[in-house]
Each structure stands twice: as structure tokens, then as C-alpha cells.
C-alpha positions, 0 to 999 in steps of 0.5 A: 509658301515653299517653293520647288527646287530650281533643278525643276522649274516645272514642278513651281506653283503658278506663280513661277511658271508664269510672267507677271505683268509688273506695273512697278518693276523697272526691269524685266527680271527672272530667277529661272535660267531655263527661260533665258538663252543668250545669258551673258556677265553684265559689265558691271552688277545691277543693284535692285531693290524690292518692294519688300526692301531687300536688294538683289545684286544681279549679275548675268542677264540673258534673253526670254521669250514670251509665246504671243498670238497666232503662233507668234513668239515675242522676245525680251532682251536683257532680262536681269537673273536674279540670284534669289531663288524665290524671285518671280518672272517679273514683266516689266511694264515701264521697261517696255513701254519706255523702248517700243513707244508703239507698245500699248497695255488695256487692262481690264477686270478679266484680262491685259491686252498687248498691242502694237499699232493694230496689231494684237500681240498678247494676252494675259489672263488675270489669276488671283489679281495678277495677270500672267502670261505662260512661260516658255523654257528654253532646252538648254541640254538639247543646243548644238555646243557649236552654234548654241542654238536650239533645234527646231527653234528660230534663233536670233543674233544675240547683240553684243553692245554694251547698252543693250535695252529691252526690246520685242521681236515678234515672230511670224510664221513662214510660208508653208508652215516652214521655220518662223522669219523674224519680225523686228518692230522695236529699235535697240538703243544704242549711243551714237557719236552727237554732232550738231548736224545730227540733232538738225536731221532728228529735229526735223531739220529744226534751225540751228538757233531753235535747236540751240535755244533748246539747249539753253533752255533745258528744254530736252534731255539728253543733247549733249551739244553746246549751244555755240556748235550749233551757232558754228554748224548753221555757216555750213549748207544743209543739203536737204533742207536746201532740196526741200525749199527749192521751187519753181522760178517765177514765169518770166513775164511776156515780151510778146505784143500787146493785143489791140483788138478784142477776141485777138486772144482767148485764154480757157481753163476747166476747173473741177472736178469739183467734189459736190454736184451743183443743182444742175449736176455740174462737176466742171466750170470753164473760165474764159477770158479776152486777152484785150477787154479782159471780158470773161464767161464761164461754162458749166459740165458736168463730164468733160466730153461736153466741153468742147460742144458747149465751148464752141457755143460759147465762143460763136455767141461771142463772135455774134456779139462783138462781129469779130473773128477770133484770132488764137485760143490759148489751152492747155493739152487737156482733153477736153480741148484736144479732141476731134471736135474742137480741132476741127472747128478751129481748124474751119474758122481758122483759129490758132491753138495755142498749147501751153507746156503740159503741167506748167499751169504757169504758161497759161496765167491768165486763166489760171488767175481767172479761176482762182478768182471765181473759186474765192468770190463763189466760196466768199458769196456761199459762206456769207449767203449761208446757202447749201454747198450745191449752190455753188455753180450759181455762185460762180455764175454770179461772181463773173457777172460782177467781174464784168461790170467794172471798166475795162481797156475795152468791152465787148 
């Protein structure tokens, strides 16, 4: 095959106006240096050796670009330039895909498609088994001699690192068909100075003894830390890691008086809104407890508006029952409980609403518990009866029933 002169780039075959998508290259390599801007002298030669056996020794590489979808435009950083003529424009896979690991190829009998996350970034249609993306020169007699830039076209930094690696810088376009803004969707490798406590913060604040076993089992390549400076940097606090255990303290436990009479306390929490429906349509259970006796019952809702009327039903059958007064009911500051309604019939029978601290479940424990316990005997009776999850609020009904058999201080 005779190739062009390289002073005409454009009059090659297919071949090298093209890239190939090399599965085999370990570089991104050209040997047209109208595709590459920003060419720089490598620090040291590259040796590459071909498929034929025949070694090259780059010494310059520069940056190319590729045009993408939707008028995008995607960049590679350190492309090698070849100093054989006959070289193609090699794409390399493995390079790519060792820096963007978000990179993702789908071959297939027609064509390659390129994606990052969900986005379709590239195409590469397949020409006599190769697949191949259109090449896009750069103007070199048209740059400004003081910017190096070329007209019309977005520029990007060029980076000056020793370790540059291969990268890809799609570009979108702008508002109002102005210039293109780069979007940089891969990281430039760079060696950065190893401590231990920077090991601790990629590891996801792994402990310093998982991170020195790491080490002492070659369980990572690439920790250049010995296992002893982990051991040293454990003595020092984490800041984060001490952030991200911190808790609430424990409620401190009542020093109030002991109730001696039953309904001298009530404790009431509403508890949902529970994903499935039960077969009456509820979506809400209230669990009711008497500080004293330890008696409880429980309400069923299916909108919380219903709460109050349904509660205060509640509440009298129980006064009916034991032909006592109710002292104090303690809630929390849900609207199901402060509302109109339910105020003003504290208010004529001359009951206290006692209001916990708003989201601080813990000043209103008992009910809390309470909850919870029906939450566990209802899914532990459905799980073990194998009855459909609508079932649900049978459950409860007949967990609390249960509850109410054992002896208690008292009973109603």
C-alpha cells in the first residue's frame, strides 16, 4: 500500500484519516502531527514495540481530539507521535479505560459505542473489521504565535506535569450556540506526597490496623507506606471518623414520681404512614399505654384528621370502664394531636397535655417502645401465619391483645 506524503495528511487512505480502535495498543499513538496541539519533548523516549516486532522510539507527544455526539468534541492527552511515517492513529482501549473507569466500549457487528455513566458519547463505525472514528486536524498555520491558540475553536489548559495521563474532556456546547464550555469528566493522575492519614481518608476511614494488614499482606498495589506508620498515626484522633460516630446521649432516666393510679398518665404515639393499606384501609395505628397498669390499646386511621375523634372515643370507653379521670396525656407535637378537637376536650375534662420536645422521639419512650413491640409481634405473626401483607393491622390488633393478658402492677 503506498502511503501520501505527511506534508498532506488529507490526501492518505481511510486508514490514516481515521482512528482506530485498538484493543491491543497500550498508548494513544499517531504519526500526523496535524492532529496534535500542544506537542511537548517527553522527559525521557518511549520505546514501543509493534505487533510486527518493530520498536519505535517516541519522543514528543501532544494532545488530539476526536469530534463526539451532538457537536461535542472529546479530547486525548498525551498522545505519543510516532516517528514512522506509516504509523496509523492508534486509539487505545486499555489506556482509556485504565483513567475514566466510568468509560465503558459495546462492540458490535456494525459498529463501537463509547459511554460514560448514561451518556452516549461516541460512535465508531466498523470499516473492513476495524472500527474507526473520523479524524480532526488541527490548523496549525492559523494559531495566534502568542496564545497558541486556534480561532474559533475552545482551547484547553495544557497540563505541564511530569505524569500526564490520558484523559477525556468532552465538550458541550454553550447557551445560544456561543463557544463550547469544557466539561472535564475524568481526573489527571498525578503522584501526590503518601501519609497515612491520607490512605485512612481513601479507604474510607478504614482502621489503621485494616489498612496496615493491607500493606503486610500485599493486599494493594501502589501504598507506599510501611505498616509501622499506620501503627504511629492510629495514637492521633481522626476528626471525621470522630464526627461521623458521634450520637445522641442516652435519655437520662426519670426522676419524676411513680403513678399510683391507673389513667393518672397516658402515653400516645401514631405510628405509619404504613406503605400498604390493611383491609379496612388503614394507613396509621396509635398505641396507647397507662403509665401505671401498663394497660395499652390501639386505634386504626386511615388519614390522620381522624385521629383525634377516634382517640377521644378511645379514651372515654376507657374512663367508662375503670370509673376514673384521666390526669395527663403525654404526645408529642404531631398534628393529629394538636388540633382544635382534641384540645378542647382536654381542656373540658381537665386533662394536661404533656408535649414532648419536637423530634426527640426519646421524651416520649414509652410509647415509642410500645410501638415498636407491636411493629415486631404483627410482622413476626404474618411472617409465621404466611397471611398477605394487608393483614397487617389484624395482626396488631391481636398482638396487643396478647400483651394484655400477662399480670401487670395493675389492670384496668
Amino acid at each position: 500500500m503506498m502511503l501520501a506524503s505527511p506534508s498532506n495528511p488529507f490526501s492518505r487512505p481511510v486508514l490514516y484519516r481515521s482512528w482506530v480502535i485498538d484493543t491491543g495498543a497500550t498508548r494513544h499513538m499517531t504519526s500526523n502531527r496535524q492532529l496534535l496541539k500542544h506537542i511537548k519533548l517527553l522527559p525521557r523516549p518511549i520505546k514501543i514495540r509493534t505487533a510486527s516486532n518493530h520498536q519505535l522510539i517516541c519522543t514528543h507527544s501532544g494532545t488530539a481530539r476526536i469530534p463526539g455526539l451532538r457537536g461535542g468534541t472529546i479530547l486525548l492527552y498525551d498522545v505519543l507521535l510516532s516517528p514512522d511515517e506509516g504509523t496509523p492513529n492508534l486509539f487505545s482501549v486499555s489506556k482509556a479505560q485504565s483513567i475514566n473507569t466510568s468509560l465503558e466500549i459495546n462492540l458490535t457487528h456494525s459498529c463501537a459505542t463509547f459511554t460514560m455513566g448514561n451518556t452516549h458519547i461516541l460512535t465508531a463505525q466498523k470499516h473492513k473489521n476495524l472500527y474507526m472514528v473520523p479524524t480532526s486536524p488541527f490548523d496549525h498555520r492559523q494559531f495566534d504565535k502568542e496564545t497558541g491558540r486556534e480561532p474559533g475553536c475552545p482551547d484547553f489548559p495544557l497540563d505541564t506535569t511530569s505524569d500526564l495521563r490520558t484523559s477525556y474532556t468532552p465538550i458541550r456546547s454553550g447557551l445560544n450556540g456561543h463557544s463550547p464550555m469544557p466539561l472535564c469528566l475524568a481526573a489527571v493522575a498525578r503522584d501526590s506526597p503518601q501519609s497515612a492519614a491520607l490512605w485512612h481518608a481513601r479507604y474510607g476511614h478504614l482502621s489503621y490496623g485494616g489498612l496496615a494488614q493491607l500493606v503486610t499482606n500485599q493486599q494493594v498495589i501502589g501504598i507506599k507506606i510501611d505498616r509501622r506508620a499506620f501503627a504511629s498515626q492510629s495514637k492521633v484522633p481522626c476528626e471525621p471518623c470522630i464526627m461521623s460516630k458521634m450520637d445522641r446521649p442516652p435519655h437520662p432516666i426519670s426522676t419524676t414520681k411513680h403513678y399510683t393510679r391507673p389513667l393518672e398518665l397516658i402515653h400516645q404515639d401514631l405510628s405509619g404512614k404504613i406503605r400498604i393499606p390493611s383491609l379496612n384501609g388503614s394507613l396509621y395505628f396509635q398505641a396507647m399505654q397507662d403509665e401505671h397498669s401498663k394497660y395499652s390499646g390501639v386505634t386504626f386511621h386511615s388519614t390522620k384528621s381522624s385521629v383525634a375523634k377516634q382517640t377521644i372515643a378511645e379514651l372515654t370507653r376507657w374512663e367508662n370502664i375503670t370509673q376514673r379521670k384521666i390526669g395527663s396525656i403525654q404526645i408529642d407535637n404531631g398534628s393529629e394531636y394538636v388540633n382544635h378537637t382534641f384540645e378542647e376536650w382536654c381542656k373540658s375534662k381537665g386533662i394536661t397535655m404533656r408535649k414532648t420536645v419536637p423530634d426527640n422521639p426519646s421524651s416520649n419512650g414509652s410509647a415509642e417502645r410500645l410501638n415498636r413491640t407491636m411493629h415486631e409481634r404483627a410482622t413476626a405473626f404474618l411472617y409465621d401465619s404466611k397471611f398477605p401483607a394487608p393483614f397487617w393491622a389484624e395482626m396488631v390488633n391481636n398482638a396487643n391483645i396478647i400483651r394484655n393478658v400477662p399480670p401487670h402492677q395493675d389492670s384496668l
